[in-house]
The first five atom37 places (N, CA, C, CB, O) and aatype in JSON, in Angstrom:
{
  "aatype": [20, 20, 20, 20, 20, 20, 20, 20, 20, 20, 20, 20, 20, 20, 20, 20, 20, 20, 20, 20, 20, 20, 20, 20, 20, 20, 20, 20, 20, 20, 20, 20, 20, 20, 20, 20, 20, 20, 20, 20, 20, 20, 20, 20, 20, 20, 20, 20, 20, 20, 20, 20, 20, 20, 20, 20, 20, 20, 20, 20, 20, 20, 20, 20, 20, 20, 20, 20, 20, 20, 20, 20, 20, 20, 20, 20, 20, 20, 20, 20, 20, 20, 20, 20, 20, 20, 20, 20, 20],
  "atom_mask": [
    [1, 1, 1, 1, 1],
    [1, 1, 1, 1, 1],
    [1, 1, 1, 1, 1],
    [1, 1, 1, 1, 1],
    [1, 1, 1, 1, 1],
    [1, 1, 1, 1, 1],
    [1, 1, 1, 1, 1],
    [1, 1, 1, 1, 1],
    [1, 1, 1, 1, 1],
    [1, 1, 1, 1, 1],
    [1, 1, 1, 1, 1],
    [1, 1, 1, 1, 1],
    [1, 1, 1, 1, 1],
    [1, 1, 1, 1, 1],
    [1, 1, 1, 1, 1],
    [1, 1, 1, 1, 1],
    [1, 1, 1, 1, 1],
    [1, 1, 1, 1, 1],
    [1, 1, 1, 1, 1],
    [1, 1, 1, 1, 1],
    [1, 1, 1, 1, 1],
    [1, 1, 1, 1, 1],
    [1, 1, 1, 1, 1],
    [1, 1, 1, 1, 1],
    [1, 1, 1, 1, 1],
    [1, 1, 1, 1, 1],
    [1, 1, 1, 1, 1],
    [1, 1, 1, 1, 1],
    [1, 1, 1, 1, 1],
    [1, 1, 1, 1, 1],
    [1, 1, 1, 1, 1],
    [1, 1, 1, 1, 1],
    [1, 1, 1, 1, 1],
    [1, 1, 1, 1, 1],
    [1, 1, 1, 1, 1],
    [1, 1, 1, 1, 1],
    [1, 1, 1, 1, 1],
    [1, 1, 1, 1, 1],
    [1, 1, 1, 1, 1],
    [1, 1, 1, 1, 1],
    [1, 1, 1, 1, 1],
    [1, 1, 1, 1, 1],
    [1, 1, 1, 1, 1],
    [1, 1, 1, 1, 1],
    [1, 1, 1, 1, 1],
    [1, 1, 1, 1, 1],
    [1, 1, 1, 1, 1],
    [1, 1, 1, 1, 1],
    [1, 1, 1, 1, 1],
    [1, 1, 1, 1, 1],
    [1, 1, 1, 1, 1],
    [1, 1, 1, 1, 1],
    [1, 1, 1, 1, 1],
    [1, 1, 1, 1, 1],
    [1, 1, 1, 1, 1],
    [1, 1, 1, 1, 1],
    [1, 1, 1, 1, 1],
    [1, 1, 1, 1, 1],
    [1, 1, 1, 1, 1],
    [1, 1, 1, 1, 1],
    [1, 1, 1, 1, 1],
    [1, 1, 1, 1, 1],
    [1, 1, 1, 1, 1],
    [1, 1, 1, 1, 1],
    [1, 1, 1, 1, 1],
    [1, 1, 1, 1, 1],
    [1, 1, 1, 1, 1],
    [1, 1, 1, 1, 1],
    [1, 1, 1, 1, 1],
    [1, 1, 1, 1, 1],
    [1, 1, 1, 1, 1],
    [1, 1, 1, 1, 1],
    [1, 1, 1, 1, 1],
    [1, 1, 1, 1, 1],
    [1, 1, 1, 1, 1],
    [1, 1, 1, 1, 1],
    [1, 1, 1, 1, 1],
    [1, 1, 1, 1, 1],
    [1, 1, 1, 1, 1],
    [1, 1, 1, 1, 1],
    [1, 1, 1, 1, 1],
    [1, 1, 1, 1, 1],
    [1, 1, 1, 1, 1],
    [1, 1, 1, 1, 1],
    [1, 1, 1, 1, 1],
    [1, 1, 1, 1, 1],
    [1, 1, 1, 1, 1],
    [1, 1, 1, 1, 1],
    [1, 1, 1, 1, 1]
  ],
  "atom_positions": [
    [[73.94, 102.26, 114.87], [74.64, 101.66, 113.75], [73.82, 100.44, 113.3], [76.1, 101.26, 114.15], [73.11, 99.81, 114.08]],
    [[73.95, 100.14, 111.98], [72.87, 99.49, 111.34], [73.56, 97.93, 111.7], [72.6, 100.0, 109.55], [74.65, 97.97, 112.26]],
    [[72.97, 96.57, 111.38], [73.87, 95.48, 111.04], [74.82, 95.36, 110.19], [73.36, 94.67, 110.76], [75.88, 94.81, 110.49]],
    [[74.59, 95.84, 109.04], [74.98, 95.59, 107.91], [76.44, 96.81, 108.17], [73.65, 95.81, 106.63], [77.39, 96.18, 108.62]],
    [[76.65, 97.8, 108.05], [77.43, 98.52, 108.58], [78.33, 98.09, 109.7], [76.79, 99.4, 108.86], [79.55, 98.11, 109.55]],
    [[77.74, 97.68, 110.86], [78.62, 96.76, 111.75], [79.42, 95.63, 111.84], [78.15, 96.48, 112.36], [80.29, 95.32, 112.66]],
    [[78.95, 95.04, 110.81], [79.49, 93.92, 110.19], [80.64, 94.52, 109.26], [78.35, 93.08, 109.38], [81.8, 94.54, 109.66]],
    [[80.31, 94.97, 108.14], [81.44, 95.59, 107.3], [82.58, 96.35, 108.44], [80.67, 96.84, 106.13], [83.76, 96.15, 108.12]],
    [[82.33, 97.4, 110.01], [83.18, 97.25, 109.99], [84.28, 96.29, 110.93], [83.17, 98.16, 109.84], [85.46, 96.37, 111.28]],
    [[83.42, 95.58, 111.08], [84.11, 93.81, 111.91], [85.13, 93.43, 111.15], [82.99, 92.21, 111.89], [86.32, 93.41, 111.44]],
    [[84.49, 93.07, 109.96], [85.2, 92.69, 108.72], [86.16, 93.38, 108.21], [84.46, 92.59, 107.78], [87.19, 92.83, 107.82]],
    [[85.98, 94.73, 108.14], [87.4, 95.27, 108.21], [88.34, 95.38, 108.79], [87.52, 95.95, 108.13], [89.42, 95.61, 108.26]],
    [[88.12, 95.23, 110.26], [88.99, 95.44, 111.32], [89.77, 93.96, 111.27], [88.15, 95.85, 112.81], [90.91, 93.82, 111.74]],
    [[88.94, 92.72, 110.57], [89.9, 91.46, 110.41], [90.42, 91.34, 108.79], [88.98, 89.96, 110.87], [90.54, 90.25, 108.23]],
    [[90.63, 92.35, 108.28], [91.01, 92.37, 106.62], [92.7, 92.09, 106.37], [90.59, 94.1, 105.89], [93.19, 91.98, 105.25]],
    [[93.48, 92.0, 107.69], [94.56, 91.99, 107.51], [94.98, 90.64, 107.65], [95.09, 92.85, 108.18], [94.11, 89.83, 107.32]],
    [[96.34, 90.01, 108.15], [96.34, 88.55, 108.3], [97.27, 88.73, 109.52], [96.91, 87.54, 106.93], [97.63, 87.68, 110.04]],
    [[97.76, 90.0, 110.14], [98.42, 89.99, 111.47], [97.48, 90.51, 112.36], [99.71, 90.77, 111.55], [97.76, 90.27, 113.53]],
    [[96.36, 91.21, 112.19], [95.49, 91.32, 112.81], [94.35, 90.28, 113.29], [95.21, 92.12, 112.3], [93.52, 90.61, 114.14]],
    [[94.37, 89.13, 112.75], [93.74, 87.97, 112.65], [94.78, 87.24, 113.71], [93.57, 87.38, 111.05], [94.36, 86.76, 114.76]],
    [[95.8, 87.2, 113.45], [97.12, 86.52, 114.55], [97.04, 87.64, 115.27], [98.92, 86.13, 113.96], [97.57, 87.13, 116.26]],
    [[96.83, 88.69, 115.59], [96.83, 88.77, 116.67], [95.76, 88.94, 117.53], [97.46, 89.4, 116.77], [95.95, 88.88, 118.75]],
    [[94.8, 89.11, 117.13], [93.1, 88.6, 118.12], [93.57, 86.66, 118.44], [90.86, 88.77, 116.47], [93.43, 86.14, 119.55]],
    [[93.89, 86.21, 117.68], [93.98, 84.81, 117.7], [94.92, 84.44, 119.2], [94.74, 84.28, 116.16], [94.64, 83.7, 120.14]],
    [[96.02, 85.21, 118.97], [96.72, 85.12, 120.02], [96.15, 85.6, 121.26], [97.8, 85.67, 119.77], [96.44, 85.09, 122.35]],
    [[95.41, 86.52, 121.14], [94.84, 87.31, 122.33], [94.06, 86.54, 123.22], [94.0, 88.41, 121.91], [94.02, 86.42, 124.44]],
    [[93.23, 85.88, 121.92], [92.12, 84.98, 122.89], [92.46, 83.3, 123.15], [90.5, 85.02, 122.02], [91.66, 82.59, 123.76]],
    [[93.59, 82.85, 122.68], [94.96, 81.94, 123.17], [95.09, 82.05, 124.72], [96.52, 82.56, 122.46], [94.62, 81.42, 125.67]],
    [[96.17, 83.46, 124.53], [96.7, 83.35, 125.98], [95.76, 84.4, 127.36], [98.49, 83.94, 125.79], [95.92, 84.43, 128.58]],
    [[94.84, 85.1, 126.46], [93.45, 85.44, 127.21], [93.95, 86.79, 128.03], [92.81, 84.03, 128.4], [93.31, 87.21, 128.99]],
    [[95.15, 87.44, 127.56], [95.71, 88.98, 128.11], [97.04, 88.88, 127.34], [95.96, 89.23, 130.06], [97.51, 87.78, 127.06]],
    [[97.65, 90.03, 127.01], [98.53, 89.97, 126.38], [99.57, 91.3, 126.52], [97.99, 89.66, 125.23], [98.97, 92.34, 126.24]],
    [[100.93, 91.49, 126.87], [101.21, 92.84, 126.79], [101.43, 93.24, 125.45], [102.29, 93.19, 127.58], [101.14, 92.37, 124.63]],
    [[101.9, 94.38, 124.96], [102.16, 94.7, 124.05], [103.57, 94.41, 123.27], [101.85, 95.65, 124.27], [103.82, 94.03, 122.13]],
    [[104.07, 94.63, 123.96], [105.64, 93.34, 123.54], [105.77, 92.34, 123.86], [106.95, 93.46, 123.94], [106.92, 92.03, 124.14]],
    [[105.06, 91.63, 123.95], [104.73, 90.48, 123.88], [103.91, 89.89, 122.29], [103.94, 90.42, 125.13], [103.97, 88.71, 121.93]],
    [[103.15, 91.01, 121.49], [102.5, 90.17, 120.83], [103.79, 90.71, 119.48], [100.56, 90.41, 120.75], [103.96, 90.08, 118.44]],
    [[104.34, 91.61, 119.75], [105.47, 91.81, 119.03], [106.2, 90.88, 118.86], [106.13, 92.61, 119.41], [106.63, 90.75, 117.72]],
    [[106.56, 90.07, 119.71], [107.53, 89.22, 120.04], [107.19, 88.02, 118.77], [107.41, 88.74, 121.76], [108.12, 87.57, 118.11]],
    [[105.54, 87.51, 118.48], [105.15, 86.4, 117.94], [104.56, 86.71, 116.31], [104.09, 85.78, 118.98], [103.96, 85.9, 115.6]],
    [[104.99, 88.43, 115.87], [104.43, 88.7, 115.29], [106.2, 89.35, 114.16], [103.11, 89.47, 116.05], [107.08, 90.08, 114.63]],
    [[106.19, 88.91, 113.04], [107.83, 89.44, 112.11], [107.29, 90.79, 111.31], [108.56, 87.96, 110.56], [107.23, 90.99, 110.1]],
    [[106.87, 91.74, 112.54], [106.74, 92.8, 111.98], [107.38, 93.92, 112.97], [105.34, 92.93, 111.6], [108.09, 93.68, 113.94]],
    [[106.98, 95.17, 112.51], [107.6, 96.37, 113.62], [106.83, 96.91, 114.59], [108.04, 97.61, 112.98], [105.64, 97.2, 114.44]],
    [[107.56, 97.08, 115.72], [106.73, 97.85, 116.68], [105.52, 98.5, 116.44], [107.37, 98.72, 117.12], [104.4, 98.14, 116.8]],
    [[105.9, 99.64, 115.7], [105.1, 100.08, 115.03], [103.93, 100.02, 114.5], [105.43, 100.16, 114.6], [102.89, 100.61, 114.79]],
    [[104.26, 99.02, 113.4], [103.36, 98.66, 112.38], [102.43, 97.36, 113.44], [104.36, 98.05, 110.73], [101.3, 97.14, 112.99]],
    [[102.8, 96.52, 114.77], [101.5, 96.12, 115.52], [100.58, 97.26, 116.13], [101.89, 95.23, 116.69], [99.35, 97.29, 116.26]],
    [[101.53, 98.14, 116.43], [100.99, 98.82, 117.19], [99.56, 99.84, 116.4], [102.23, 99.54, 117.78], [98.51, 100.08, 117.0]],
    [[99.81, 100.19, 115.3], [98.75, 100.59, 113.82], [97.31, 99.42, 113.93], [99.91, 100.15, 111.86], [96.1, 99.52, 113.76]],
    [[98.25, 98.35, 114.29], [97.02, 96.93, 113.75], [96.42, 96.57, 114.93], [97.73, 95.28, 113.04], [95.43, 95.85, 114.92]],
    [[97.08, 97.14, 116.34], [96.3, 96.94, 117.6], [95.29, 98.16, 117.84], [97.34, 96.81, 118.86], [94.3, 98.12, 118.58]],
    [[95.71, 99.24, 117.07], [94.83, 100.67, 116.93], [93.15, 100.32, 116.52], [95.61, 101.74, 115.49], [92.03, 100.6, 116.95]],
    [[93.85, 99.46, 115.31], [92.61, 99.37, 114.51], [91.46, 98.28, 114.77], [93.04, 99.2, 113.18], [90.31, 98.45, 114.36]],
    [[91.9, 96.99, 115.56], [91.01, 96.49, 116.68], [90.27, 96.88, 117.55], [91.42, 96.03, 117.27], [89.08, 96.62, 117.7]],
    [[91.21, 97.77, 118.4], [90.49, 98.37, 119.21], [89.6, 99.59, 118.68], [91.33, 98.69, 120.17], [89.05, 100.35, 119.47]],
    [[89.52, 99.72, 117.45], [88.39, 100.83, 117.3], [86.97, 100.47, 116.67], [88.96, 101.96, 116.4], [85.95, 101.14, 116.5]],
    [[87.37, 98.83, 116.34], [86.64, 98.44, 115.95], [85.75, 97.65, 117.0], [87.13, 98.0, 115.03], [84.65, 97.14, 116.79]],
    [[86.58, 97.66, 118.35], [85.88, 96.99, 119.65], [86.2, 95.45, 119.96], [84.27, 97.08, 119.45], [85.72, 94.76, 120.86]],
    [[86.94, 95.18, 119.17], [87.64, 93.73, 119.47], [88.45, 93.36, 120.14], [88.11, 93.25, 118.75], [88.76, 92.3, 120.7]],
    [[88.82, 94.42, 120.06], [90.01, 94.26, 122.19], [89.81, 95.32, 122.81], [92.17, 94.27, 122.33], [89.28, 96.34, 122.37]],
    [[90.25, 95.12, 123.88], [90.12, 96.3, 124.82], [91.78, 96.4, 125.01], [89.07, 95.99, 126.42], [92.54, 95.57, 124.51]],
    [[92.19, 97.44, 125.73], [93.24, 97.83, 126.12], [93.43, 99.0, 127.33], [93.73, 98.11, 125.01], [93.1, 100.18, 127.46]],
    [[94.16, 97.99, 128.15], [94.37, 98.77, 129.76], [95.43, 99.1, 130.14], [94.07, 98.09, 130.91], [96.25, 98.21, 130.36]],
    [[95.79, 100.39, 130.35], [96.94, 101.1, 131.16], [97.52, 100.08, 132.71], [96.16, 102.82, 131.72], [97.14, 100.01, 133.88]],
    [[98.34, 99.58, 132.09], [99.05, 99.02, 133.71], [100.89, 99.44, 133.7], [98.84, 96.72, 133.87], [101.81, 98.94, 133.05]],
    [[100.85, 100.4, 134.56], [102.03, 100.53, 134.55], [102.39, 101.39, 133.51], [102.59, 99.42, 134.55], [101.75, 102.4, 133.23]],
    [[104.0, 100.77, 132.57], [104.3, 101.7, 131.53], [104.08, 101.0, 130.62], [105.51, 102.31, 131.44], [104.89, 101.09, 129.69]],
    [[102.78, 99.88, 130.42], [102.5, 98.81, 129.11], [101.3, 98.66, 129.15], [103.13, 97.34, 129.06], [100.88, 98.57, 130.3]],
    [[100.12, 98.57, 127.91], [99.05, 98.45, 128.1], [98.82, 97.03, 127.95], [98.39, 99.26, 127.43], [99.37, 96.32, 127.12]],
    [[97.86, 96.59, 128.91], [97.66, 95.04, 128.34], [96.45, 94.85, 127.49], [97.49, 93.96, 129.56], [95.54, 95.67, 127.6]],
    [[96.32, 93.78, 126.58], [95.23, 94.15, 125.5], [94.58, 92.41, 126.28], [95.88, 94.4, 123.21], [95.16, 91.53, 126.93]],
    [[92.79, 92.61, 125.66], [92.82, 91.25, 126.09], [91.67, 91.44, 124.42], [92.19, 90.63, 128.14], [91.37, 92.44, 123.78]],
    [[91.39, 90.25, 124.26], [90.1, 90.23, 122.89], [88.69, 90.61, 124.12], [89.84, 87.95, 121.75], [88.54, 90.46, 125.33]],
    [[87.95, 91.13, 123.08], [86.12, 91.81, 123.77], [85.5, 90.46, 123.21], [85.09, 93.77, 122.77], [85.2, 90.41, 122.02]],
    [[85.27, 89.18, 124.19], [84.87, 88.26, 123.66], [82.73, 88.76, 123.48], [85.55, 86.85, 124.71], [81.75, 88.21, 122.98]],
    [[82.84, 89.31, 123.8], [80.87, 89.51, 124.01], [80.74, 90.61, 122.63], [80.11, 90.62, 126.12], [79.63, 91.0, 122.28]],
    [[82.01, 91.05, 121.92], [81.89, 91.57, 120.73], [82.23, 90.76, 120.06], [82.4, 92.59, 120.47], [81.66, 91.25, 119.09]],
    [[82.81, 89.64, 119.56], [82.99, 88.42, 119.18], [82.04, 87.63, 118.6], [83.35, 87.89, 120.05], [81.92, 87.2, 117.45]],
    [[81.21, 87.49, 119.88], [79.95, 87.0, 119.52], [79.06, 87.66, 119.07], [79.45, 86.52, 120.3], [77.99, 87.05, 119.14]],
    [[78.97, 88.77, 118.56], [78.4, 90.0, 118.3], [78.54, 89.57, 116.82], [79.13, 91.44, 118.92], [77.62, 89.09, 116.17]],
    [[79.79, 89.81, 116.35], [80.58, 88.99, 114.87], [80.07, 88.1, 114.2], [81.75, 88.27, 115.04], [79.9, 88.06, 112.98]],
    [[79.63, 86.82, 115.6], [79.51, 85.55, 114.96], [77.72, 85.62, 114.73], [80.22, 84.14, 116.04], [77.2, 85.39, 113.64]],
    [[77.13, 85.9, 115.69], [76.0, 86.52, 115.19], [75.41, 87.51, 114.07], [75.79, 86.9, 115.94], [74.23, 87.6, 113.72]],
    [[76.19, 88.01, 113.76], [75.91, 89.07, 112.6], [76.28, 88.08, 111.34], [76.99, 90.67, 112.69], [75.4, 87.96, 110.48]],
    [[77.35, 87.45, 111.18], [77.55, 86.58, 110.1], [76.82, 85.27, 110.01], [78.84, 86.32, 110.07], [76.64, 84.67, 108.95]],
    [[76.39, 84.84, 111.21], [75.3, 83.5, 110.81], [73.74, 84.24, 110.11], [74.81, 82.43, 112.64], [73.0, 83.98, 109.15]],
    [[73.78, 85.14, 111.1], [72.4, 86.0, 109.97], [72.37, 86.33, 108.79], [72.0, 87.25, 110.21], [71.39, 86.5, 108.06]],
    [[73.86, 86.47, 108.49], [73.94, 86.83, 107.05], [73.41, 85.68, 106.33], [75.4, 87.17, 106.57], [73.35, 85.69, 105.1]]
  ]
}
């Protein structure tokens, strides 16, 4: 994957403004369950659960099976991946 491509899709994966709160939160409290970020977020189950999809496909969190809840934490070494690609810009 090229820079320029990787970047666009960084940037997309932060195009929303609950997806932004919720990486924000992630890397806050540094693990997070999934009802939990529900809890800080005035939207639906659901509809985090769409916006935690789309992080993680973009590689900005990870997400781990514990139990019957996944815990999400932010991919801080993709982060910096981000912040590097945009200072080059």
């Amino acid at each position: 994957m090229n820079k320029d491509h990787n970047l666009a899709v960084l940037c997309k994966a932060l195009g929303h403004p609950a997806r932004v709160a919720i990486l924000r939160h992630l890397l806050q409290v540094d693990r997070c369950i999934c009802g939990d970020i529900v809890n800080i977020l005035p939207l639906a189950q659901s509809t985090v659960s769409q916006h935690l999809k789309q992080l993680k496909e973009a590689g900005l969190i990870r997400g781990e099976i514990e139990g019957p809840c996944i815990c999400y934490c932010a991919d801080k070494n993709r982060l910096a991946e981000l912040k590097n690609l945009i200072t080059a810009l």
